[in-house]
C-alpha positions, 0 to 999 in steps of 0.5 A: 500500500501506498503512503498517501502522506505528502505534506512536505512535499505539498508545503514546499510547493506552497511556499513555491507558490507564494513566493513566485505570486509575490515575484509576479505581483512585484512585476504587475505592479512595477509593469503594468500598473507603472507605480514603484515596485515594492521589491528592489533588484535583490529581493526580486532576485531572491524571491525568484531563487527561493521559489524555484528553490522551494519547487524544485525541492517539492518535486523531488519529495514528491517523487520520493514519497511516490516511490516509497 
């Protein structure tokens, strides 16, 4: 029988999702809405390298819990 507990996996994958929406909404706000970002460069950056950090990392709990 499978373990269907995932919740490392899911909860990195949400954090993933919240730092890429906070990423993106820097973006509208700072693009489309043409008012001052409320991130500088750095911290763009960074949102960006911890999502793709944190779903990266996501994934391969997932798979592993999968293969359990």
């Amino acid at each position: 029988m499978q373990n269907t507990d995932t919740s490392k996996g899911r909860m990195a994958l949400l954090i993933a999702g919240v730092l890429f929406a906070i990423f993106v909404a820097n973006l509208f706000v700072a693009g489309i809405l043409r008012q001052p970002a409320f991130l500088t460069d750095v911290l763009d950056m960074l949102s960006l390298f911890l999502s793709v950090g944190f779903f990266v990392l996501g994934m391969v709990q997932r798979e592993v819990e999968s293969e359990a």
